[in-house]
C-alpha positions as semicolon CSV with decimal commas, in nm:
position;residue;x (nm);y (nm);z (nm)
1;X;-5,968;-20,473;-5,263
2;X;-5,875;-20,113;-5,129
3;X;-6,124;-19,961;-5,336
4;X;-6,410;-20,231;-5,162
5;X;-6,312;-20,106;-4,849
6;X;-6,336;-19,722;-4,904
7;X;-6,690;-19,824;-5,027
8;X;-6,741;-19,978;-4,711
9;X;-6,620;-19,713;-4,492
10;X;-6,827;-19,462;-4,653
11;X;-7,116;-19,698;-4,640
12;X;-7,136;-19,689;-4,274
13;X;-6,983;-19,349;-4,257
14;X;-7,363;-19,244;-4,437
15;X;-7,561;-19,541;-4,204
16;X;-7,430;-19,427;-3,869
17;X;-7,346;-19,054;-3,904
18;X;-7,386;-18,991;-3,509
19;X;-7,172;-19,252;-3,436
20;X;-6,881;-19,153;-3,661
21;X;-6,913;-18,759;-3,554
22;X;-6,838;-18,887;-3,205
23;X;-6,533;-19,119;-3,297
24;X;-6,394;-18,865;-3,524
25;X;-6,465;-18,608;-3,213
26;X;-6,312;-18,831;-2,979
27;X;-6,000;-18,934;-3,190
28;X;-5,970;-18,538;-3,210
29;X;-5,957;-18,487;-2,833
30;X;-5,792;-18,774;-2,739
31;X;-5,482;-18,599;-3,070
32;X;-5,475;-18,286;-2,886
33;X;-5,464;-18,395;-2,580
34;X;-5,146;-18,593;-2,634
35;X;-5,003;-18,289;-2,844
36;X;-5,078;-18,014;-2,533
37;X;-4,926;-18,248;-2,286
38;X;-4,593;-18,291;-2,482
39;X;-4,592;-17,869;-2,533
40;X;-4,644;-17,885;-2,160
41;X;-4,372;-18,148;-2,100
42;X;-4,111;-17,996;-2,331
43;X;-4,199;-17,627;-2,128
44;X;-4,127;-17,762;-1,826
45;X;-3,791;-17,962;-1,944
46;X;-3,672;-17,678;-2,080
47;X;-3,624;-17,398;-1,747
48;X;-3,275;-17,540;-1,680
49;X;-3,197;-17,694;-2,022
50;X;-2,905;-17,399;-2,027
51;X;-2,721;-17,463;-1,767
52;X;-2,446;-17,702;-1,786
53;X;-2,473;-17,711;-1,407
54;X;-2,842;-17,838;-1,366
55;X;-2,824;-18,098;-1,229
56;X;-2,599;-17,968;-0,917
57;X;-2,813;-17,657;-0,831
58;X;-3,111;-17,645;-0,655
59;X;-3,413;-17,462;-0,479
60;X;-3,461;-17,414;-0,126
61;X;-3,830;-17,401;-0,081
62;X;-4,021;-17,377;0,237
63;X;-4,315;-17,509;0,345
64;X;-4,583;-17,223;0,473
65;X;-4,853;-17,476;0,562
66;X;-5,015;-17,824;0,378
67;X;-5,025;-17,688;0,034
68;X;-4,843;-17,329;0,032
69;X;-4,496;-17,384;-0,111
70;X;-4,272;-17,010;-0,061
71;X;-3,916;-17,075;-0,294
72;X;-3,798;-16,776;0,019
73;X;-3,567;-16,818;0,269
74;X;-3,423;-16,633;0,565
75;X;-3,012;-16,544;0,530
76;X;-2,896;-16,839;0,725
77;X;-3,085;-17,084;0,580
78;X;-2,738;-17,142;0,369
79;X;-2,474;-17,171;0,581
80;X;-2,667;-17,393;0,848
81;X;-2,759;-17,593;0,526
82;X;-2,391;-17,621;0,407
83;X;-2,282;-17,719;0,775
84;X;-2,548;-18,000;0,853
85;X;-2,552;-18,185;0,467
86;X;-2,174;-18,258;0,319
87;X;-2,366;-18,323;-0,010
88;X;-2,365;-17,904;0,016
89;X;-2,097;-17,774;-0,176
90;X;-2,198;-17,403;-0,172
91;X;-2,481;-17,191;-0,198
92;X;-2,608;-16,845;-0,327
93;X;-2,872;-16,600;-0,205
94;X;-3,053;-16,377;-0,470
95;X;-3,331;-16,196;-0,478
96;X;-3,657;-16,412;-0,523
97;X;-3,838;-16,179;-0,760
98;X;-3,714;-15,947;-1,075
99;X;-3,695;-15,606;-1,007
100;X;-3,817;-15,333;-1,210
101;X;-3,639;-14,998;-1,216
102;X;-3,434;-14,744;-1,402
103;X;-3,070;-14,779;-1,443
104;X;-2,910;-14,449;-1,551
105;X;-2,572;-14,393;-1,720
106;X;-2,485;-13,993;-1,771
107;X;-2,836;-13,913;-1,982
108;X;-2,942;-14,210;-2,067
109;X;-3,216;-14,382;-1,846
110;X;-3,343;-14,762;-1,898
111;X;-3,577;-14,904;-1,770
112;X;-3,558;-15,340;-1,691
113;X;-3,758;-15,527;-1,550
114;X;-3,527;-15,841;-1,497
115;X;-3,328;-15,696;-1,211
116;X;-3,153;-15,946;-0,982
117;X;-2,940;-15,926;-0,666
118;X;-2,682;-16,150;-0,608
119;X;-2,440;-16,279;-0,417
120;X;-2,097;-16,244;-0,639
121;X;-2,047;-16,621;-0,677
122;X;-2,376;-16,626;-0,885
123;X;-2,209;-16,659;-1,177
124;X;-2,048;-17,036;-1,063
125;X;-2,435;-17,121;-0,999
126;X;-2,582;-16,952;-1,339
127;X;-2,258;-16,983;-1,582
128;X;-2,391;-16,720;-1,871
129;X;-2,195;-16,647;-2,145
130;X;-1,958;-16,340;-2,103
131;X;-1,888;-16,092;-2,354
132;X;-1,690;-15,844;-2,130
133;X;-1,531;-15,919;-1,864
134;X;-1,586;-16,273;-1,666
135;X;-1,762;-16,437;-1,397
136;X;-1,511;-16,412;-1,116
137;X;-1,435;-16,067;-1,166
138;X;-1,803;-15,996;-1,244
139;X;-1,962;-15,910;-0,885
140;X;-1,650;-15,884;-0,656
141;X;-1,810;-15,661;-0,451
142;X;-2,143;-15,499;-0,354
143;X;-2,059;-15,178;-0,579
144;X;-2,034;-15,387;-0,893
145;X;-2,295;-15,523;-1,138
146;X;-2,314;-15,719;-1,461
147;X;-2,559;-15,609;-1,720
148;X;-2,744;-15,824;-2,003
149;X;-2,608;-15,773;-2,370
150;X;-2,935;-15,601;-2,468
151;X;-2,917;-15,353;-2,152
152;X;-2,529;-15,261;-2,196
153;X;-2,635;-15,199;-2,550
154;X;-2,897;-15,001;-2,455
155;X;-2,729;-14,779;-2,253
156;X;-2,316;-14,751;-2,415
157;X;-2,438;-14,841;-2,732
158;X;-2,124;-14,973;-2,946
159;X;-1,884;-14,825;-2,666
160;X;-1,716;-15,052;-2,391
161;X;-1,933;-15,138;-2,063
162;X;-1,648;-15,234;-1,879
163;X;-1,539;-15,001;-1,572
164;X;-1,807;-14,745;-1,645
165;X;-2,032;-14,605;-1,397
166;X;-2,396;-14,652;-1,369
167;X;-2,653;-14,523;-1,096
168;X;-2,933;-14,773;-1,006
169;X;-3,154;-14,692;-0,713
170;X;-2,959;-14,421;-0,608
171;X;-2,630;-14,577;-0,552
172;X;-2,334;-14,558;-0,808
173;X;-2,237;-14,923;-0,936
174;X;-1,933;-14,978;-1,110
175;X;-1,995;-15,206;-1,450
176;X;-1,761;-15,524;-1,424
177;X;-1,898;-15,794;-1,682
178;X;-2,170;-15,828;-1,965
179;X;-2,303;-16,172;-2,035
180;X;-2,562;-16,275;-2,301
């Protein structure tokens, strides 16, 4: 009986050869279609999919005019937040784009392009992993900075980051965490 059918589907595979191309060509569309909108779906799941605290932190965005969206905001925009919604628990400026420069440790200069500045409760928003040190004693002040795995390898090699001194744009920070 199986074999009768293959005979029949090649039968009018070979009578109507236009007609197959296009449902073959349509099936094929309408397949990778499906597949590119799960790839696109499981991107855009997966920006937050780290962080334990997803679900609690979120983006101030204003509105510029009917369809310009700006994910900027002026200093205050926090605190007058925090004070008019209760649902407000705390909030943290940072810079809105990466940075690229050099950060420079005795000889050694590196350059990064995923340069952030923070506020020093960052780390309660974004909870990385620390190697060194640890997220409340990572940015206690404006003289302090926490450097990437890759980046405190790059510059101290095997050696301790911890307490060392680095110069980025011309000011000395002092090193107080590494996170992965």
């Amino acid at each position: 009986m199986i074999l009768n059918w293959i005979k029949i589907f090649i039968y009018h595979l070979k009578q109507n050869k236009l007609f197959s191309f296009l449902n073959v060509l349509g099936l094929s569309i309408g397949i990778a279609s499906v597949i590119f909108a799960i790839l696109y779906w499981n991107d855009e799941q997966s920006y937050d999919a780290w962080n334990p605290n997803k679900e609690n932190v979120f983006l101030v965005a204003n509105q510029m005019s009917e369809n310009t969206f700006w994910a900027s905001s002026s200093a205050p925009i926090g605190a007058a937040i925090k004070e008019k919604c209760s649902e407000v628990a705390s909030y943290c400026y940072l810079s809105g784009n990466y940075e690229s420069d050099l950060i420079r440790f005795k000889n050694k200069k590196v350059q990064s392009s995923k340069i952030v500045l923070a506020q020093k409760n960052f780390f309660e928003f974004f909870p990385f992993e620390f190697i060194e040190g640890n997220q409340k004693s990572a940015l206690p002040d404006e003289n302090s900075i926490s450097l990437s795995e890759d980046l405190a390898l790059q510059l101290f090699g095997k050696e301790t980051a911890l307490g060392k001194e680095v110069l980025f744009q011309n000011k000395k920070l002092i090193v107080r965490g590494v996170y992965k």
